[in-house]
C-alpha positions in Angstrom: 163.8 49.2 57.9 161.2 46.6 58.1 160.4 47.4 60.8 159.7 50.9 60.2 157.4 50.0 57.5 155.0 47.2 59.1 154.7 50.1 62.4 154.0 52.8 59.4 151.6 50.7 58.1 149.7 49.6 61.3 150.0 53.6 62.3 148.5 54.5 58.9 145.6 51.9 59.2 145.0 52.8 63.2 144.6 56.6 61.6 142.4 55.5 59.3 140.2 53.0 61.5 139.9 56.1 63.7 138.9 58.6 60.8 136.0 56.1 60.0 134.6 55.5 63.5 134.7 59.4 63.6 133.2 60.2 61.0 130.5 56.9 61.3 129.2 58.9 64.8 129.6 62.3 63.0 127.0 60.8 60.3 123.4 61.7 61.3 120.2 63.6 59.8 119.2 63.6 56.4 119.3 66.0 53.3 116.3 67.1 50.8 118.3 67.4 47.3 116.0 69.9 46.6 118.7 72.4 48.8 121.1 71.5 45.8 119.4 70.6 43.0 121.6 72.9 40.9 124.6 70.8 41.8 122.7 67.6 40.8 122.4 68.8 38.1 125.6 69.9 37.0 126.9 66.1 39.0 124.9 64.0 40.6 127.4 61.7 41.9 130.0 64.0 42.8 127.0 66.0 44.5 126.0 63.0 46.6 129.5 62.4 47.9 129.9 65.9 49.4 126.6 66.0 50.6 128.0 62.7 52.7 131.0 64.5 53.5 129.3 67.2 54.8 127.9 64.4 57.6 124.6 63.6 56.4 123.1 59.9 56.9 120.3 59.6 54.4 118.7 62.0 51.5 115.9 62.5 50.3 115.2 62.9 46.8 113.4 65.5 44.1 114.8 64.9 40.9 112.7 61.9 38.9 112.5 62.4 35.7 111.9 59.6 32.3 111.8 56.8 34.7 115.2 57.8 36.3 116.2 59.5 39.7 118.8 62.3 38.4 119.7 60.5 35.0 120.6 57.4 36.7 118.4 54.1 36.7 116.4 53.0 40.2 118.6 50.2 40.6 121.6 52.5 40.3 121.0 55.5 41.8 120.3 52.9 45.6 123.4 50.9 44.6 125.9 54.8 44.3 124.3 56.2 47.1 124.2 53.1 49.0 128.5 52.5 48.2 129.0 56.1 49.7 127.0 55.8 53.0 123.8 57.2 52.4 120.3 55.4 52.5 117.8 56.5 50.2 114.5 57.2 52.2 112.4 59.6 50.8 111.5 60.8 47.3 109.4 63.8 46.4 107.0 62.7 43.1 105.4 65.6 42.2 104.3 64.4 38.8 102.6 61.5 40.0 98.9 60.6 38.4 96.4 58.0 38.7 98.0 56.6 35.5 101.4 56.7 36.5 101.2 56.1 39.6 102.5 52.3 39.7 105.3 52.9 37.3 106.3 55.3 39.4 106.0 53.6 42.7 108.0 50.4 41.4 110.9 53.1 40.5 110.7 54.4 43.9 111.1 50.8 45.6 113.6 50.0 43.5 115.6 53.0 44.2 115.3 51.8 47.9 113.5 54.1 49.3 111.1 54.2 52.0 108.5 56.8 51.7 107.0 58.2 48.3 105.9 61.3 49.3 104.0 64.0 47.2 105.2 67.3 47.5 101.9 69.7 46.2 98.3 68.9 45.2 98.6 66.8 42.4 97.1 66.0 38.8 96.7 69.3 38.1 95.9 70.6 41.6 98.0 72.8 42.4 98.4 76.5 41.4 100.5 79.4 41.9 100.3 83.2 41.6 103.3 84.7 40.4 102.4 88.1 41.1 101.1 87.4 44.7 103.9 84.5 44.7 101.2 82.3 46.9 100.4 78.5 46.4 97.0 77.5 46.4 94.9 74.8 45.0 91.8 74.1 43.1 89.2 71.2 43.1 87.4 70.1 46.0 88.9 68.5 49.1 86.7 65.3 48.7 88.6 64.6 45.5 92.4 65.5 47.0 91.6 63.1 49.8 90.3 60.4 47.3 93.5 60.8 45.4 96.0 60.8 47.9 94.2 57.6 49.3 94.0 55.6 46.1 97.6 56.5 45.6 98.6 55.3 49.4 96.6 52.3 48.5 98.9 51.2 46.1 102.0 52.9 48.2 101.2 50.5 50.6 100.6 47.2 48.4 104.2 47.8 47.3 106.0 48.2 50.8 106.0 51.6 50.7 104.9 54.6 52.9 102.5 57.7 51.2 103.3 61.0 52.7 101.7 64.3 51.8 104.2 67.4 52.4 102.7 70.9 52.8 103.6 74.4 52.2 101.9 77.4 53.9 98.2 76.9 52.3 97.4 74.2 53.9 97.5 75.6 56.8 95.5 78.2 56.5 91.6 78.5 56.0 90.2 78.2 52.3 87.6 80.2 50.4 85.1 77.4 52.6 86.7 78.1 55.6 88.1 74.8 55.9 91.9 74.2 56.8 93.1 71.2 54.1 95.6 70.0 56.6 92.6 69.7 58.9 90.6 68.0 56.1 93.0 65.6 55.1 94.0 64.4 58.4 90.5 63.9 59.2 89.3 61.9 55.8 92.5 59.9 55.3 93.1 57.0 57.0 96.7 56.6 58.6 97.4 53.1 57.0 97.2 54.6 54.1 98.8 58.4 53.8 100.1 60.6 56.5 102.4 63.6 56.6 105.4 65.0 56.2 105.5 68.1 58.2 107.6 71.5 57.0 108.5 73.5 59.7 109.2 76.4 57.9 106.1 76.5 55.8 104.0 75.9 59.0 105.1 78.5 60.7 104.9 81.0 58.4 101.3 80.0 58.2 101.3 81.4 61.5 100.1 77.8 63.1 101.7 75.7 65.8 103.7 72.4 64.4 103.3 71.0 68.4 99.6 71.5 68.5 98.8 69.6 65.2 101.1 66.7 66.8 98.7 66.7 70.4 95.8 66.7 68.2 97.0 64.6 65.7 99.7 62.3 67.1 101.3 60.3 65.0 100.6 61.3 61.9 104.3 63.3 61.2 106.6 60.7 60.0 109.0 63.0 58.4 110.0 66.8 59.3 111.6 69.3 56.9 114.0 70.6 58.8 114.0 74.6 57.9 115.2 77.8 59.3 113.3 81.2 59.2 115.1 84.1 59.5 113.7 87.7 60.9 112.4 89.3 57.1 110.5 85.5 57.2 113.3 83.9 54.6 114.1 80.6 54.5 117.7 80.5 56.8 120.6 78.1 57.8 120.0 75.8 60.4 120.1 77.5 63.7 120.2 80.6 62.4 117.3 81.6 62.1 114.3 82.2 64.1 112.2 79.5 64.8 112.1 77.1 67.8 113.3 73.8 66.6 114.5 72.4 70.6 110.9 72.9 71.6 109.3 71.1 68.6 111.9 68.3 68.9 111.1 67.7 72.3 107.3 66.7 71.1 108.6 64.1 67.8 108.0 61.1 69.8 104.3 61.8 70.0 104.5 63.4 66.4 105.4 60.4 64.6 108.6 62.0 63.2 111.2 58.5 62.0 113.6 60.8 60.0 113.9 64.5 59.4 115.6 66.4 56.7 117.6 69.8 56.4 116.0 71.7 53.4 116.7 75.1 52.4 114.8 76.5 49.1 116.9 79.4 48.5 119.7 79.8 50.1 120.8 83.6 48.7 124.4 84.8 49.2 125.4 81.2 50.0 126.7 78.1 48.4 124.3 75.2 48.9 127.0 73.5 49.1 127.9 75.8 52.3 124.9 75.9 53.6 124.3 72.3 54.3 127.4 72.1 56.7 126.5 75.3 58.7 122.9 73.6 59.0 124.7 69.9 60.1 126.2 71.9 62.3 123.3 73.6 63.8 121.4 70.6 64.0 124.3 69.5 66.4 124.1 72.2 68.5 120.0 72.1 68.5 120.0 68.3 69.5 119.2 66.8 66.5 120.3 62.8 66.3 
């Protein structure tokens, strides 16, 4: 009977020694939280866990509020995330300000993460038709450059990365004629802010993600990894329409360090759902 037991227990630890070394190389990629911010929501923690379940290595965040990453304190939001096998690298600040901006940038290191990265023009910047449903912004470019730079100034006193994410409009010319994308790569100086590039959003700006890394090469740190499908909606992972193996093949001269799976909308779906079938896609597409 004894020994029965001692070979059930070394069969039950041998199972589970294998189930983590599986599912250790099975962990790759990284999340936006943005895909399931309604989950956060509803539970943060429980939210996180699946999104490591689903296979996911690191996350990046959109959900700061009151000095807190999704109601928990910096400190505690690394140490959960951390326990369950996920590194914090990126956060999305959208409400950052020139008056803010330091209080908000010591939350982000202490949170552990990497790169504080603003998602639209700030301070006010940034605007939005509703009836149109197109993103714009107003101000001059002079003064979005300034901004972004004073901010990555600071970013980069503190240990951490400034990284300015675009939609469709950035990508396209202005009312001047002038592409902001163009502009800010141009007037910002790589020590001090660089990009993180949305697939989706660029190509439904009709431009060419591996042209803007040839003529601007290492300036991409991070890649939102997001599907297209044929009515131009935001899609799963692989299936969609766009042509993620031949911009992969360019990240080494893009810059790219991480990437993350990010689906706004995801329609008849579960977000939930939808961030295994895009794991799964990156898989097939090459993605490591």
């Amino acid at each position: 009977m004894k020994k029965r037991i001692i070979t059930k227990g070394i069969l039950a630890l041998a199972s589970m020694l294998f189930a983590t070394t599986f599912y250790a190389q099975e962990s790759f990629g990284g999340l936006a939280l943005y895909t399931v911010r309604e989950n956060m929501g509803e539970d943060a923690k429980a939210t996180l866990q699946k999104v490591a379940d689903a296979g996911y290595a690191y996350i990046e965040a959109a959900g700061y509020a009151d000095g807190k990453f999704y109601g928990m304190d910096p400190q505690d939001f690394k140490s959960y995330v951390e326990s369950i096998g996920l590194t914090p690298v990126s956060t999305h600040m959208g409400g950052v300000t020139l008056e803010n901006a330091d209080q908000q940038i010591a939350d982000t290191k202490a949170a552990g993460f990497e790169y504080f990265t603003i998602p639209v023009p700030p301070m006010g910047m940034f605007t939005f038709d509703p009836e149109n449903r197109t993103m714009g912004m107003k101000g001059t470019m002079e003064d979005f450059a300034e901004i972004l730079t004073t901010i990555g100034k600071k970013c980069e006193a503190a240990g951490l990365k400034l990284l300015y994410h675009n939609h469709d409009f950035e990508y396209k010319n202005n009312e001047d004629g002038i592409k902001p994308i163009v502009y800010l790569l141009e007037n910002t100086d790589p020590k001090y802010v660089n990009f993180q590039m949305d697939l989706y959003w660029v190509t439904r700006a009709e431009a060419d993600p591996v042209s803007y890394f040839e003529k601007y090469p290492g300036r991409f740190k991070l890649w939102h990894v997001k599907d297209m499908d044929e009515e131009g909606k935001f899609a799963p992972v692989g299936e969609g329409t766009i042509d993620f193996k031949r911009i992969l093949d360019k990240k080494d001269i893009s810059g790219m360090e991480k990437y993350f799976v990010e689906q706004d909308m995801t329609w008849d779906k579960k977000p939930l759902e939808v961030i295994k079938i895009s794991h799964k896609g990156l898989k097939e597409i090459g993605f490591k």
